[in-house]
N, C-alpha and C positions, 0 to 999 in steps of 0.2 A: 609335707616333708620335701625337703630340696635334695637333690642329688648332684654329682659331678659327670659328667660324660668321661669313659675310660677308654675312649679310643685316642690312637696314639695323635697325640699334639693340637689335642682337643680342651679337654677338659672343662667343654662350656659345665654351667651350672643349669641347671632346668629344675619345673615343680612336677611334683606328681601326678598333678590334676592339668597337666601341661597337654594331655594326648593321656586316652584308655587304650594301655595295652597291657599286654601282662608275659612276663621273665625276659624282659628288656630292658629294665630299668638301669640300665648303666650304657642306656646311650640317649643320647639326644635325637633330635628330630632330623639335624644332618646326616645320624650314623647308624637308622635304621638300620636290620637287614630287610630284604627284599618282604614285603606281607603281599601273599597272593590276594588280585583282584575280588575271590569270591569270599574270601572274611567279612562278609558284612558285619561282624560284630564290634568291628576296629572304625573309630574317629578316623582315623589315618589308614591308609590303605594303598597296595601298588604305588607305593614310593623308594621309587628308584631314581637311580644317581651315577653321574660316573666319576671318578673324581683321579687326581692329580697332585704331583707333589712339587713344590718349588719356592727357592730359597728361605729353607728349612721352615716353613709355614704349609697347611694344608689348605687349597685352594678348592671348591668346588666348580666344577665346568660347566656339568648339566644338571639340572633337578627340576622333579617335578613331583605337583601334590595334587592327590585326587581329592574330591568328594572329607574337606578338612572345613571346619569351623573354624577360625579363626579370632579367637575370645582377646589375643593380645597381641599388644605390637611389633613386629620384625623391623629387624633396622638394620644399616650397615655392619655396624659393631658383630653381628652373627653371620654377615656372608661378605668378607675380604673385598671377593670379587667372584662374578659370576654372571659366566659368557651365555647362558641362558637360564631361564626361568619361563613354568608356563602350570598354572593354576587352572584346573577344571573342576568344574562342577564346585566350585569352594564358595564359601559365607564370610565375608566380611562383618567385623565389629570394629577393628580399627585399623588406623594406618597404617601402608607397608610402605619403608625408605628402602631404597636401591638405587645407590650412591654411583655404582660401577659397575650396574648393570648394562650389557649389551642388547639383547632381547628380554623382552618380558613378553609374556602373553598371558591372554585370559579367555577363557573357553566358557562358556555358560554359567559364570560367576554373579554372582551377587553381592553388592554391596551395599552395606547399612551406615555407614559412615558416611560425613562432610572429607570429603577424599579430596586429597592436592593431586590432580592428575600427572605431573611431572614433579616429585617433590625434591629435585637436585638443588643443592646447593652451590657445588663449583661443576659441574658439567651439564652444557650447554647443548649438546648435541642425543638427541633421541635418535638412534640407528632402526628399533624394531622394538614398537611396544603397539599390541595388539590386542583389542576388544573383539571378543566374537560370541554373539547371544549371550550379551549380559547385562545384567539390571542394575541402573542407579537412583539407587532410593531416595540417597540425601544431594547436597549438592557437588557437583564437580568445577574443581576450577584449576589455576596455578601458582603458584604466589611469588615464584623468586626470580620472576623474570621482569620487575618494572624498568630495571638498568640496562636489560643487555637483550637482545632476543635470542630464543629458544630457537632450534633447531630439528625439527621433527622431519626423519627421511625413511617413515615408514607408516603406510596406512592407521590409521586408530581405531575407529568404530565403525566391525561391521555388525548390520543386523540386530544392534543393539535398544535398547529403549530406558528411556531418561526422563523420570518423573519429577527432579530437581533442578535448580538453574545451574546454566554450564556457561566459565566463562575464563577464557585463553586473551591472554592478554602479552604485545612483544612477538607472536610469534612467526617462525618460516617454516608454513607447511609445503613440503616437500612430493607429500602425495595425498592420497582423498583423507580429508577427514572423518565425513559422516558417509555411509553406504547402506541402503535400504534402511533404516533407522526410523524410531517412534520418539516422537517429542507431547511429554501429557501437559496435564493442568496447569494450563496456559504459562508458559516456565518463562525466563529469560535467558535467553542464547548471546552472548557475547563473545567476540570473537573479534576484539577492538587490537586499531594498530599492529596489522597482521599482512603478510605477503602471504597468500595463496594459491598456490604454483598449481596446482590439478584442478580437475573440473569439482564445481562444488553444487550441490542440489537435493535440497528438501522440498518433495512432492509427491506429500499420503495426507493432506488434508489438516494438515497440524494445528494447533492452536498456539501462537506465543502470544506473552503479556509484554515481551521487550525484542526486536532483533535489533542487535548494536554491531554496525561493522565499519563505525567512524575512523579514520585515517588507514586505512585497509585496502590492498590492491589483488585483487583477483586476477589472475596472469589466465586462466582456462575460462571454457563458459561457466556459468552461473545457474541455477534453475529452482528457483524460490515459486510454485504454481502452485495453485488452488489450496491455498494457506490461510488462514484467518491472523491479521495483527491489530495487537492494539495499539503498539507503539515502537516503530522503524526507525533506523537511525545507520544513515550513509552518509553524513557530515566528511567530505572531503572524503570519500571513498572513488576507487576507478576501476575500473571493468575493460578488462583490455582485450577481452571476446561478449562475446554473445551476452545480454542479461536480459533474462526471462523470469517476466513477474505474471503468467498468466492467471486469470480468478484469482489472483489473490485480494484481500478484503484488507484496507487497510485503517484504522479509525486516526492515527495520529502518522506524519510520515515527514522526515527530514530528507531533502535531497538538496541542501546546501552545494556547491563547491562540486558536485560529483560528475563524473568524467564517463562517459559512454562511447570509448573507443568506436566500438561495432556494432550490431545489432541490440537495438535494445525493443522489448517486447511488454508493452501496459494494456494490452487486448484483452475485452472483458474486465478488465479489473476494477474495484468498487474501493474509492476513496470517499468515506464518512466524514471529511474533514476538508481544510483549505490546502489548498498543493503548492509549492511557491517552488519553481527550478530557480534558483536565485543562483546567480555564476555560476551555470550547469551547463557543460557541453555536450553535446549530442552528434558524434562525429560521424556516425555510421546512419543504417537505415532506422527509422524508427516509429512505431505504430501504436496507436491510440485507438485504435477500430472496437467501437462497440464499448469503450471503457466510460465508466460513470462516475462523475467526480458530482459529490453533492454541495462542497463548500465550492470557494473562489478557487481558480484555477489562475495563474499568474507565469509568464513566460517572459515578460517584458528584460529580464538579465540573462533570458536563457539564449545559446547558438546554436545553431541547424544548420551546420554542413552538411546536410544530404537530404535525400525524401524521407519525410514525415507524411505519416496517414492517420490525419483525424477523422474520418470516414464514419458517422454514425455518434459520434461523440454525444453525450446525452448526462441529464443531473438525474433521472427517474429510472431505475431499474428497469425492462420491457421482457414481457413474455415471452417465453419461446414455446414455439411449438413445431413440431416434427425439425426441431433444427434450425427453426426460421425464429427471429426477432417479429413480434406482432407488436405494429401499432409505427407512430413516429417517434422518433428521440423528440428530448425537452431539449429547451436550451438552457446551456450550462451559464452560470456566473463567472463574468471573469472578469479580474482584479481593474483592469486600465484599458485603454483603448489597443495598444500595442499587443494585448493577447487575443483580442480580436480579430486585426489584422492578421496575425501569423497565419491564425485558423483561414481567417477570409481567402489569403494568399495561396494555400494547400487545396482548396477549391476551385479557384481561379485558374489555379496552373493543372486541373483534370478537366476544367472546361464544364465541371459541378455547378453550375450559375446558378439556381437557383435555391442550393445552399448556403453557399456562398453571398447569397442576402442575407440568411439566418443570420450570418458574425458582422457581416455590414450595419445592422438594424443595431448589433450590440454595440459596435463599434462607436453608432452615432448617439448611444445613451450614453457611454461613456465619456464623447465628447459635451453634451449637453450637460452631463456633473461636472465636468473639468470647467467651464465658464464662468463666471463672474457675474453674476446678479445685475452688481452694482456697476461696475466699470467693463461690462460688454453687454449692456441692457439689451439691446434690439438682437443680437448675434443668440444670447439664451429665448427673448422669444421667437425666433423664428424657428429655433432649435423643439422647443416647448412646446410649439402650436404643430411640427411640423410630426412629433411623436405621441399627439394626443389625438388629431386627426387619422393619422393613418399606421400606427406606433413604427412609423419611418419606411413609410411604403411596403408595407409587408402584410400589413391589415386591409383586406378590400371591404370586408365588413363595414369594419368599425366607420370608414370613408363612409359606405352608404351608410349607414346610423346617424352620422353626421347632417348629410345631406335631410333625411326628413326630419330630422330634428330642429335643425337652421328653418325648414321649407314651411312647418308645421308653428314655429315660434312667427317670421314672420307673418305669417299666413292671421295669426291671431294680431298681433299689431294693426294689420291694413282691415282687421273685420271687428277693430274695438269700438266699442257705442258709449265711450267714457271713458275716465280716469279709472273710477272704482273699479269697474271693471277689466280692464285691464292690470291693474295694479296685483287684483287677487289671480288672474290667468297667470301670472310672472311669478307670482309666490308659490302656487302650487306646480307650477311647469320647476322652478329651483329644486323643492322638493323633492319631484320626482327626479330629478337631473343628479342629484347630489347625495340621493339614498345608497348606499354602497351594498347593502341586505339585497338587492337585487339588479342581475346581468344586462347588458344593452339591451335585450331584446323586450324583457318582460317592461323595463322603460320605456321604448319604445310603442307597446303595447298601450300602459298607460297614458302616455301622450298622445295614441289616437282617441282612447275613452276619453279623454279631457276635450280633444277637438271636435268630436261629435256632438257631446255637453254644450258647449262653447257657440257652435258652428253652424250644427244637425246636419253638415256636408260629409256625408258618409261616403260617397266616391273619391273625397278629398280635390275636389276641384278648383280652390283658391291655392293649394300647396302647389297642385301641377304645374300653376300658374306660376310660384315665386321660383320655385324650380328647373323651369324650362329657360334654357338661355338664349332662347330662340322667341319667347314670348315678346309681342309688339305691346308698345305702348302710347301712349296720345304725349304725357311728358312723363317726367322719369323724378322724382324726389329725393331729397338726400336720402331717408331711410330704404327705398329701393335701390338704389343707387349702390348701397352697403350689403344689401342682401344679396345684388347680381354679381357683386367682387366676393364676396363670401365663396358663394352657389360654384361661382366656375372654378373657384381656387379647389373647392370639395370632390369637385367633377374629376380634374386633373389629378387629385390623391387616386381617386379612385380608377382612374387608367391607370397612371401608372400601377399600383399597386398588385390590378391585373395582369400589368405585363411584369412584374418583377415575382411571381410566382409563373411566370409562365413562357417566358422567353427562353430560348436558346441561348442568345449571343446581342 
């Protein structure tokens, strides 16, 4: 049964199933009178109002609804204008329009609706619309700002938690957005093509499945920490203080175009994917310390006007223990020779030397890919031989590996008693040479069991021989000849290679 409300210059219409109350049914929801707080038997309850009269229309000033269900939708058409508004403890089922509204707040509310968080039509300007301890169930967004930007000059969400995807699009946040806040099942947060004038920061561990804040400028610090993402997106975004990504875990990450006024902070943080700064300025200080990138890392478009700290840079996660990182960083992949250098140069300029081989060694695999096979033949093998022998002086191993491996092949040459023989020592020494199923040394192993077989010279006394470069001889044969230019070239990997993990300067 429908009614008309009989208060003067009213006359809304309402249902009876509209709010349980009982010997008020000739008013509406505006023109309650006062129901005391302790009626818990009332839908509606302690809904008071103050109200106003002007140009012969009746305007409401203030209102507020307690602890109300809300089954259907409010809209301008019911409230003219209305200098405040503020819902506690209330239940969302659908939409509320508030066209001309000044304040709105929401106090420990709920809502169950795909809710338009600004749903204005012709007003652009958010003065005070207020989230505090309340839950959204479905998704939040905005929809009528693709033409113009929105105006928001009043905090939004404090304390709140958002199990749907939330996404502002045009906007000028004026003051915090998010404040202490929970973000669930893995959501997507959008907040594309937005000036962001206060400081912004999500840091309780959150999970997103999207954060998008492409064409977006953050005027305050930033502080996105110990976050889990699976897919980031700063496409031509700028940070015109602080940005702080600490622990954060990122599986997919766009940093096209994007601007780092000041401080920017990637310490600790785990990038599952290839990282590319591609036209990314880095104008302030910036630090990489202890951060783990597993795919390619690529810098070659990016600027560094200032100190950069790659300091511990590493592609393998490392243990901590009381505090401490246990063990060494890996060396990370990185896209071109110029992302080597940068890192090499942030070394070089701490006086880190022998770090700073670590991006050197990459440097010069980088340059041996960049070569030409064909038309810079001898420039790839000296490149070739010069990273297999001692993978670019950083290996003293592998140098000595070389060396009895060379001393042990000769060594069988100068003690072969025939062709066949020999033929089969060189097929089985390949063999063992070209088995990948096992490491230099257990190789090595076998090439001494081969030379014993071979030999029966268990102290290896023909190798010392091809070995020593200091060994006299009566005359010298080509294939000696070959083995002492080999031998000493191995020797010299192998110095240096001790001095380039071990030098100062």
């Amino acid at each position: 049964m429908s009614y008309n409300c009989n208060h003067k210059n009213c006359n809304r219409e309402f249902d009876e199933n509209e709010y349980e109350i009982t010997e008020m049914e000739n008013s509406c929801i505006l023109h309650l009178d006062k129901i005391e707080e302790n009626d818990k038997n009332c839908k509606i309850y302690n809904h008071a109002f103050d109200e106003y009269v002007q140009s012969k229309l009746e305007y409401t000033k203030r209102i507020s609804f307690y602890d109300i269900i809300f089954l259907k939708c409010l809209n301008e058409k019911d409230y003219c204008h209305l200098e405040e508004i503020k819902f506690t403890g209330c239940k969302f089922y659908k939409n509320l329009h508030f066209a001309n509204s000044e304040k709105v707040f929401y106090d420990g509310c709920d809502f169950y609706v795909d809710w338009n968080s600004i749903n204005y039509k012709n007003l652009f300007t958010i003065r005070k619309y207020l989230f505090n301890n309340c839950h959204f169930y479905e998704k939040l967004e905005n929809r009528y700002s693709e033409n113009s930007k929105t105006i928001y000059d009043s905090k939004l969400f404090n304390n709140c938690t958002f199990h749907k995807n939330i996404r502002f699009l045009n906007g000028i946040f004026n003051e915090k957005i998010f404040k202490d806040c929970n973000f669930d099942n893995k959501i997507k947060l959008e907040i594309e093509d937005s000036d962001i004038k206060r400081r912004f920061e999500i840091n309780r561990n959150n999970i997103f499945q999207l954060l998008n804040f492409k064409d977006s400028i953050f005027l305050e610090k930033v502080k996105i920490k110990r976050c889990y993402v699976e897919n980031a997106n700063f496409f031509n975004t700028t940070f015109n203080e602080l940005a702080d990504f600490y622990k954060t875990e990122f599986e997919k990450v766009d940093f096209e175009k994007t601007d780092f006024e000041k401080i920017s902070v990637f310490s600790e943080c785990e990038f599952n994917c290839d990282v590319d700064f591609k036209h990314t300025k880095f104008l302030g200080k910036t630090f990489f310390q202890d951060t783990v990138i597993k795919g390619k890392l690529n810098l070659r478009n990016s600027i560094f006007d200032n100190e950069v700290n790659f300091l511990d840079i590493t592609s393998i996660q490392r243990e901590v223990k009381d505090g401490q990182f246990i063990g060494e960083p890996s060396d990370i992949k990185v896209a071109n020779r110029e992302t080597a250098r940068k890192i090499k140069h942030f070394y070089d300029s701490t006086n880190n030397v022998i770090e700073a081989n670590r991006f050197y060694k990459l440097e010069m695999k980088k340059r041996e890919e960049e070569l030409d096979k064909k038309s810079n033949f001898f420039d790839w093998l000296v490149f070739k031989i010069h990273g297999l022998t001692s993978n670019h002086s950083q290996d003293w191993t592998l140098a000595l590996y070389w060396i009895l491996i060379i001393g042990a092949s000769f060594s069988f040459i100068n003690n072969s008693t025939g062709f066949w023989s020999l033929f089969i020592t060189v097929i089985f020494s390949m063999i063992i040479f070209f088995c990948n199923n096992f490491n230099k040394w257990i190789k090595l192993l076998l090439f001494y069991v081969l030379y014993i077989l071979k030999t029966g010279d268990v102290l290896l006394h023909d190798v010392v021989k091809v070995i020593n470069p200091f060994e006299k001889s009566s005359g010298i044969g080509l294939i000696e000849f070959l083995s002492k230019i080999i031998i000493a070239y191995l020797i010299y990997q192998l110095i240096v290679s001790i001095r380039q993990n071990t030098r100062r300067k």
